[in-house]
TIRO-998668 format. One record per residue (C-alpha): chain; residue number from 1; x negated, y negated, z negated. Coordinates in steps of 0.5 Angstrom, whole numbers, plus 500, padded with zeros to 3 digits. Each point is the difference from the previous one (the first is absolute). Layout:
! residues N
{'A',NUM,{X,Y,Z}}
...
***
This chain:
! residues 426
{'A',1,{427,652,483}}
{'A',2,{498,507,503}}
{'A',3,{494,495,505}}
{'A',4,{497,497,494}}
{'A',5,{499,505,494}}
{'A',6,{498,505,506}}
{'A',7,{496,496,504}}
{'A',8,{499,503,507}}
{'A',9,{492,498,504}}
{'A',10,{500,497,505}}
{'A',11,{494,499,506}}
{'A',12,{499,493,498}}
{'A',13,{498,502,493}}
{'A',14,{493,500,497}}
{'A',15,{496,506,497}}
{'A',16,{502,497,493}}
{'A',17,{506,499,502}}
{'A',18,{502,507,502}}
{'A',19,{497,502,494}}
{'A',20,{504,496,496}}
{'A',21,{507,502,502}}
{'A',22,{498,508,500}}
{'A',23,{498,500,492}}
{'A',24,{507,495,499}}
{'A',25,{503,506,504}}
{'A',26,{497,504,495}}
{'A',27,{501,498,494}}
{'A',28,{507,499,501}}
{'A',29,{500,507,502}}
{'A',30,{497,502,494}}
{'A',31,{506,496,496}}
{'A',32,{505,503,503}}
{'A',33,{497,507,500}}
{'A',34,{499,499,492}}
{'A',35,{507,497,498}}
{'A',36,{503,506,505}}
{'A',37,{496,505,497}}
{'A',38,{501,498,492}}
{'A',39,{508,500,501}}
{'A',40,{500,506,505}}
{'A',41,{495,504,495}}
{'A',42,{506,499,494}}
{'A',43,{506,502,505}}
{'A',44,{497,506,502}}
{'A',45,{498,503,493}}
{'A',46,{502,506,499}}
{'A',47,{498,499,492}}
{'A',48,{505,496,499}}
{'A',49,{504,498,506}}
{'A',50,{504,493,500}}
{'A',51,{508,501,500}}
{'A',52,{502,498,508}}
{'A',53,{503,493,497}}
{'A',54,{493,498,497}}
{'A',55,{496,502,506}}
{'A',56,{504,497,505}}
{'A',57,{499,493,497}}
{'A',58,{493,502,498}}
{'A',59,{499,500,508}}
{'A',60,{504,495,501}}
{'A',61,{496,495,495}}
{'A',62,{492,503,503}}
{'A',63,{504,497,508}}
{'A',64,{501,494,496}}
{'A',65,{494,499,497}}
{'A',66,{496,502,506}}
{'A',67,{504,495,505}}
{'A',68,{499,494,495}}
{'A',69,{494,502,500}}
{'A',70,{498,499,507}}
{'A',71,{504,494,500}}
{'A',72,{496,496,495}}
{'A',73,{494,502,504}}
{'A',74,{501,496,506}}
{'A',75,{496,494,497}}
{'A',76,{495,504,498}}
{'A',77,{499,503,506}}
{'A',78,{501,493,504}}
{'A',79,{494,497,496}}
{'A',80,{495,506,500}}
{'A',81,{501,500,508}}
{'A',82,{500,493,500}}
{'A',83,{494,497,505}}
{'A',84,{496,494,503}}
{'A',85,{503,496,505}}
{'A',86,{507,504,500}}
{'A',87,{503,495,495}}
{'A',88,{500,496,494}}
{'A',89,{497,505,494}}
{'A',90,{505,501,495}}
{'A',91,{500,498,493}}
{'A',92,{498,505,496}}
{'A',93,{502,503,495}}
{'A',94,{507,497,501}}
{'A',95,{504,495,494}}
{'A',96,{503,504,496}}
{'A',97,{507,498,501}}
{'A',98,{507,504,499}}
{'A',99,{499,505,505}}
{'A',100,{494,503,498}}
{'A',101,{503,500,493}}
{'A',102,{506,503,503}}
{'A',103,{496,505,505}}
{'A',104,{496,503,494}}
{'A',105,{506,501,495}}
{'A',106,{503,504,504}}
{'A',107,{494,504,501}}
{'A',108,{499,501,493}}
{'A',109,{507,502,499}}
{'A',110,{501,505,506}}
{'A',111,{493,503,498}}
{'A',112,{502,500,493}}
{'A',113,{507,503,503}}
{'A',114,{496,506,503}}
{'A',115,{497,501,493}}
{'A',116,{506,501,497}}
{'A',117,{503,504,504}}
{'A',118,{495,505,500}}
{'A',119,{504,503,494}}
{'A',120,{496,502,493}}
{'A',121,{495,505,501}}
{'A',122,{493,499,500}}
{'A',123,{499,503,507}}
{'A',124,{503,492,503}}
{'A',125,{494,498,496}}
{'A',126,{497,497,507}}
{'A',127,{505,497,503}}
{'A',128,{496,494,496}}
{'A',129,{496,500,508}}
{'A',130,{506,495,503}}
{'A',131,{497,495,494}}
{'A',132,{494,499,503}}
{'A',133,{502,497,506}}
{'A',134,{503,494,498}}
{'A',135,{494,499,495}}
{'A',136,{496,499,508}}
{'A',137,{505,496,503}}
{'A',138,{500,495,494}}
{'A',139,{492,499,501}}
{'A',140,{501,498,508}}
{'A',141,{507,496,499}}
{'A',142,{499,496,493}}
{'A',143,{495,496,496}}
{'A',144,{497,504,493}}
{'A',145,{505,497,496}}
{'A',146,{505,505,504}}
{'A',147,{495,505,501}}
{'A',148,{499,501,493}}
{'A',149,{508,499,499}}
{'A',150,{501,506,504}}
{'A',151,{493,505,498}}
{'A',152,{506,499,493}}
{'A',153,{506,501,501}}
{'A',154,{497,506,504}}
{'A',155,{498,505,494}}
{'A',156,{506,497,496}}
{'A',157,{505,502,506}}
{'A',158,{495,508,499}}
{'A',159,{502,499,492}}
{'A',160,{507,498,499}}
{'A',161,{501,506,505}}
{'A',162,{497,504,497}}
{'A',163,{502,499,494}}
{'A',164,{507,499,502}}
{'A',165,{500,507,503}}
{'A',166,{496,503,495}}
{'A',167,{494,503,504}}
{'A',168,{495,504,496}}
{'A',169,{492,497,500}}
{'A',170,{503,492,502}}
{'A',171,{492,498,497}}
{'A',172,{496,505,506}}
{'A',173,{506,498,505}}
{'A',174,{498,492,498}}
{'A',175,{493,502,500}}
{'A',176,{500,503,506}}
{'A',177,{505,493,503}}
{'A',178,{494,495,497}}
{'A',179,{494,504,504}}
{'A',180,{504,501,506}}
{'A',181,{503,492,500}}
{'A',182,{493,498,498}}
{'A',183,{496,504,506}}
{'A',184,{507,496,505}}
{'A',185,{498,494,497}}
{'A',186,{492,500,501}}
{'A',187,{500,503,507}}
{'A',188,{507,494,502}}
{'A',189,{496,494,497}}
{'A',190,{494,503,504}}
{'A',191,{504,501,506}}
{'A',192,{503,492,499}}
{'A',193,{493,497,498}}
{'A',194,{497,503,507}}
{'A',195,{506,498,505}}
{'A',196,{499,493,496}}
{'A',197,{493,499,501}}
{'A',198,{501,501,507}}
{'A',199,{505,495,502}}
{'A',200,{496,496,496}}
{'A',201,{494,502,505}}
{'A',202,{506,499,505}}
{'A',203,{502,493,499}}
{'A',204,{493,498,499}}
{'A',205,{497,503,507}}
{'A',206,{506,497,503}}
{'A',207,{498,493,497}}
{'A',208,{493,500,502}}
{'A',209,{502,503,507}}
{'A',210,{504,493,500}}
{'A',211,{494,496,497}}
{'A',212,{495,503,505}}
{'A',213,{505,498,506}}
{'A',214,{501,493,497}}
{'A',215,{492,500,500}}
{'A',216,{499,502,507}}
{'A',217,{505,496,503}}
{'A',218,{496,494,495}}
{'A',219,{493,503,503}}
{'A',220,{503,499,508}}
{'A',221,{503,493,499}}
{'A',222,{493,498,495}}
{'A',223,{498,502,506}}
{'A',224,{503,497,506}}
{'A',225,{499,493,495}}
{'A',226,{493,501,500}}
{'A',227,{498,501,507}}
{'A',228,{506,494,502}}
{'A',229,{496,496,494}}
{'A',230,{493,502,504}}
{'A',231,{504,497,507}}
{'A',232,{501,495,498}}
{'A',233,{493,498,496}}
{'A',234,{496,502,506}}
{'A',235,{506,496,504}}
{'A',236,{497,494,494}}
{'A',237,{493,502,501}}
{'A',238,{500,499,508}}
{'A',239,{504,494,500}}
{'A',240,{496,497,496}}
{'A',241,{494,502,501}}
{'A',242,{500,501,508}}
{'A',243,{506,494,501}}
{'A',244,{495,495,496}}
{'A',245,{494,502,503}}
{'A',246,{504,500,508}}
{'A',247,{502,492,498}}
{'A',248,{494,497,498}}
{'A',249,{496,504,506}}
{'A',250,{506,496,504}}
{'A',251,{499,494,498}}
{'A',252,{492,500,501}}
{'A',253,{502,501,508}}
{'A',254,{505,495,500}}
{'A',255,{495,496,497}}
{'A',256,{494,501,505}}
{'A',257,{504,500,506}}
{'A',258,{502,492,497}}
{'A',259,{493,499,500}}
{'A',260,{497,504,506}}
{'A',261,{499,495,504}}
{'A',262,{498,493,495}}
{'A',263,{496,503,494}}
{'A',264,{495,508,502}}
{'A',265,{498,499,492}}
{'A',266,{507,500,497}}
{'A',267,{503,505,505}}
{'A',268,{494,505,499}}
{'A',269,{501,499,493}}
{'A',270,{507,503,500}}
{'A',271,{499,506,506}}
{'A',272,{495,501,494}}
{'A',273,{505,500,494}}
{'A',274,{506,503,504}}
{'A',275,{494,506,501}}
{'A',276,{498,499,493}}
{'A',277,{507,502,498}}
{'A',278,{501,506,504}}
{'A',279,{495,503,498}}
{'A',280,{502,499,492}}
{'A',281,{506,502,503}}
{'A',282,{499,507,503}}
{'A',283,{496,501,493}}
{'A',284,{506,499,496}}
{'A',285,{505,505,505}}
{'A',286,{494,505,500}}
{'A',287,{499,500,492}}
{'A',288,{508,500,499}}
{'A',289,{500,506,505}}
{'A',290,{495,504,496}}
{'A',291,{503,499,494}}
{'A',292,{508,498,501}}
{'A',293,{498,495,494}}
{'A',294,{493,496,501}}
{'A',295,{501,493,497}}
{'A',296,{497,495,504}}
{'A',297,{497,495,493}}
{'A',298,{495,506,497}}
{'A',299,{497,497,495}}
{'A',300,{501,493,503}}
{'A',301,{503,495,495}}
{'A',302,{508,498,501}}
{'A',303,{498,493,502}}
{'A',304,{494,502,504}}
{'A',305,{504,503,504}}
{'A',306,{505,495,501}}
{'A',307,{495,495,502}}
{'A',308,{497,505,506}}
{'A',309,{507,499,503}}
{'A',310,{501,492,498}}
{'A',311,{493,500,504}}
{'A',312,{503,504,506}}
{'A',313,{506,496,500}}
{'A',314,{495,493,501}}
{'A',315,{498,502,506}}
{'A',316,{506,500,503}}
{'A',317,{501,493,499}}
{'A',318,{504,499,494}}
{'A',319,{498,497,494}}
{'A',320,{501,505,494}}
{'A',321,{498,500,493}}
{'A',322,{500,506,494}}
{'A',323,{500,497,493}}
{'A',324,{500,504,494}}
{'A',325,{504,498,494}}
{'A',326,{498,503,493}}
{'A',327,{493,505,498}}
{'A',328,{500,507,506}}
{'A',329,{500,506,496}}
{'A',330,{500,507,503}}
{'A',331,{507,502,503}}
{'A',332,{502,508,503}}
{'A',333,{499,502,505}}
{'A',334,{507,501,502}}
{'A',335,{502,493,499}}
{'A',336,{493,496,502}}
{'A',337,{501,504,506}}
{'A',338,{508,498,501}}
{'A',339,{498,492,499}}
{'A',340,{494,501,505}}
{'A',341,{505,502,504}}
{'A',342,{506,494,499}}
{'A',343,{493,495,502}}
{'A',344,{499,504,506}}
{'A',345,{508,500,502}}
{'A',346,{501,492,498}}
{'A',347,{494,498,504}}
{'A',348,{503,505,506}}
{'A',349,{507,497,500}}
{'A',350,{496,492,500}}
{'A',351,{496,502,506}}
{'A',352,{506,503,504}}
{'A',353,{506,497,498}}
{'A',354,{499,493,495}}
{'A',355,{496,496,505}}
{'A',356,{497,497,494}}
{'A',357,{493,495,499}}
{'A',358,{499,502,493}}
{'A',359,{501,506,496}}
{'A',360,{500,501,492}}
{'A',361,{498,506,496}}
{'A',362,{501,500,492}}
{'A',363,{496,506,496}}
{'A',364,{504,498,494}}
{'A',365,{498,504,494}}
{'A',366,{502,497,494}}
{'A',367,{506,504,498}}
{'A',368,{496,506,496}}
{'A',369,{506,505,502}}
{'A',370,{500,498,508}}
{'A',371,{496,498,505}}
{'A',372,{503,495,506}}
{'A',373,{498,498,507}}
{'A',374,{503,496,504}}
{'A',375,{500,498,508}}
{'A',376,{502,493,501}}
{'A',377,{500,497,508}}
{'A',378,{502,493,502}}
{'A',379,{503,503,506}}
{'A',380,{507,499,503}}
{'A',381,{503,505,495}}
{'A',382,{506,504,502}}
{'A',383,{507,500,499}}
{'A',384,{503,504,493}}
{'A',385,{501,506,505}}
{'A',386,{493,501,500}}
{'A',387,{499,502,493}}
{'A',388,{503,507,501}}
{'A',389,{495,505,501}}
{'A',390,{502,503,507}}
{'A',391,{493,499,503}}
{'A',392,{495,506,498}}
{'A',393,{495,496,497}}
{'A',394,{504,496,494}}
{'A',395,{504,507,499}}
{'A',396,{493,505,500}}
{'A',397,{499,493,494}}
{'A',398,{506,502,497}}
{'A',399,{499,507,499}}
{'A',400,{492,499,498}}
{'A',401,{503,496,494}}
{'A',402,{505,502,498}}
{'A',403,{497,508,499}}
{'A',404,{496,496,495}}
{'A',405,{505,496,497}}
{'A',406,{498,494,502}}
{'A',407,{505,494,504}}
{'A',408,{499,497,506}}
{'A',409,{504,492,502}}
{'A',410,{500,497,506}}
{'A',411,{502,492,501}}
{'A',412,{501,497,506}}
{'A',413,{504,494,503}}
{'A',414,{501,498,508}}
{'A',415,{493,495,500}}
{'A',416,{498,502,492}}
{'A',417,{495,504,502}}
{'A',418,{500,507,497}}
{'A',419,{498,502,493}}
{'A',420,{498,508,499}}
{'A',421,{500,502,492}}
{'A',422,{498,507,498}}
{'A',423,{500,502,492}}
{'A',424,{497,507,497}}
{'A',425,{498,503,494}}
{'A',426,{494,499,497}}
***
């Protein structure tokens, strides 16, 4: 009890904190010097000195009186030096449960016992001071309802008192109690109002310092799901681009060095073609790598720009056919880019894995709330396996859509050829 109602400072305490327990010691001090003083004043009166049997138990009550009181103040003390981080802040003021109300009855009673052992003489008229302790302590452990309980009974201890001993001037002395317990009053529910507002301040910082580290934690984690979302976008951006490009370039090749030595024209045309089509695709690679995100469509119509890969496929000796269902409108760019991107894979996948004659695009916009394209060969088709996305291409595709909203299904079957379905919004 003696650690708590006398709080020793330590090296880890904050400046406030210091403060604190130096004002609590000091207010102590001056409860127990006024008590101490109001019952040793009246014992050695020499006006009208106290018989030894009256003194005895006078000073026998203000010893009571003063360990009660320091007793009952370890609450306090434990909520006014209360700080951030240490603990759970405590609930303030307490309930108001039996041993409150037990614990301020015996005040009462011991403060009232004090009053009445200072005999019948004016001169005791002072002792009134150990009633004002109490009257503080209500205002740091109890609700207003006990509050104004106790700022009652306080003056009507003063009064039966007093008039049972018979004290002349009982109107001064209450007068002089009502200003004394009213300027107690003021000065504790200040004192409480100010501890309340910052352990307020305190739990609110708390809380905030928490939000803040939640959102710097969220800001690194946004920030390594935007730079892992920027790989693999550019992993798509390459692998469609670049990887498209790269296919039909060796498929001209290919077709040249079939036809070197029987048909000069032809042969001419595909060098030209696979010439053609590097140069498109060293323009694209650098207009991406200047802006990280340079469309290849422009302004160019969805269908038109479709029908410039269907003519690229041609050459390679395939028959592949664009049909468009339903009137085109304008799409986003992020959706006519992905579905351009689906035509350029699906005719990829044809010239490296189908070994197909005839190719089948359908630009279907007759839903108004999406828009499909599918890619269907004739080619050997490919077992249920195949439909997984282990490969960068159908994968990068997935992605693309599913960051729109959209689906992607793929249907294939050993010698059923291989159809590719993307649907987007819009």
């Amino acid at each position: 009890m003696l650690a708590t109602v006398w709080p020793s400072t330590v090296a880890t305490d904050s400046k406030l904190q210091r403060q604190k327990k130096i004002a609590l010691r000091g207010g102590q001090l001056a409860v127990v010097a006024v008590v101490a003083l109001a019952v040793a004043g009246r014992i050695v009166s020499g006006k009208h000195p106290l018989p030894w049997p009256q003194a005895a138990g006078l000073t026998l009550a203000g010893l009571l009186y003063i360990i009660w009181y320091l007793y009952g103040l370890r609450q306090t003390v434990q909520w006014a030096l209360w700080e951030r981080g240490t603990s759970p802040p405590p609930d303030w003021p307490p309930p108001l449960r039996r041993r409150l109300v037990f614990y301020f009855a015996i005040q009462l009673g011991l403060a009232g016992l004090i009053c009445l052992l200072t005999g019948a003489h004016s001169s005791a008229a002072l002792v009134w001071l150990v009633l004002l302790p109490p009257v503080a302590q209500s205002v740091f452990m109890l609700s207003w309802p006990g509050i104004v309980m106790v700022a009652a009974l306080c003056p009507g201890i003063l009064v039966v008192v007093a008039w049972w001993q018979g004290w002349n001037s009982v109107p001064g002395t209450l007068l002089e109690f009502s200003y004394a317990m009213a300027f107690t009053l003021i000065l504790s529910l200040q004192a409480v109002s100010a501890e309340k507002a910052r352990s307020e301040v305190e739990q609110l910082v708390g809380k905030l310092s928490g939000a803040n580290q939640k959102l710097h934690e969220y800001s690194l984690q946004a920030g390594e799901l935007a730079a892992t979302r920027e790989r693999n976008r550019m992993a798509r951006e390459i692998h469609d681009s670049l990887g498209h490009y790269l296919t039909v370039v060796n498929m001209q090749i290919e077709a040249a060095r079939a036809l070197q030595g029987c048909d000069p024209v032809r042969t001419r045309d595909a060098l030209e073609k696979a010439q053609a089509l590097t140069q498109q695709g060293l323009q694209d690679i650098r207009r991406s790598v200047a802006a990280l995100r340079t469309p290849p469509l422009d302004d160019q119509p969805l269908a038109e720009a479709l029908r410039q890969i269907v003519a690229d496929s041609c050459t390679t000796g395939q028959t592949v056919e664009l049909q468009v269902c339903g009137e085109a409108r304008v799409l986003l760019p992020p959706a006519r880019l992905t579905l351009y991107r689906a035509g350029q894979e699906g005719l990829t996948n044809v010239r490296k894995h189908a070994r197909a004659s005839q190719v089948r695009l359908v630009l279907d916009f007759c839903s108004p709330a999406k828009t499909c394209l599918s890619v269907t060969d004739n080619g050997d088709g490919a077992v249920s396996d195949a439909t997984r996305t282990d490969g960068f291409g159908l994968l990068g595709l997935r992605e693309r859509v599913q960051l729109l909203g959209g689906a992607v299904q793929v249907q294939t079957a050993p010698g059923a050829g291989f159809s590719l379905k993307v649907e987007v919004p819009g």
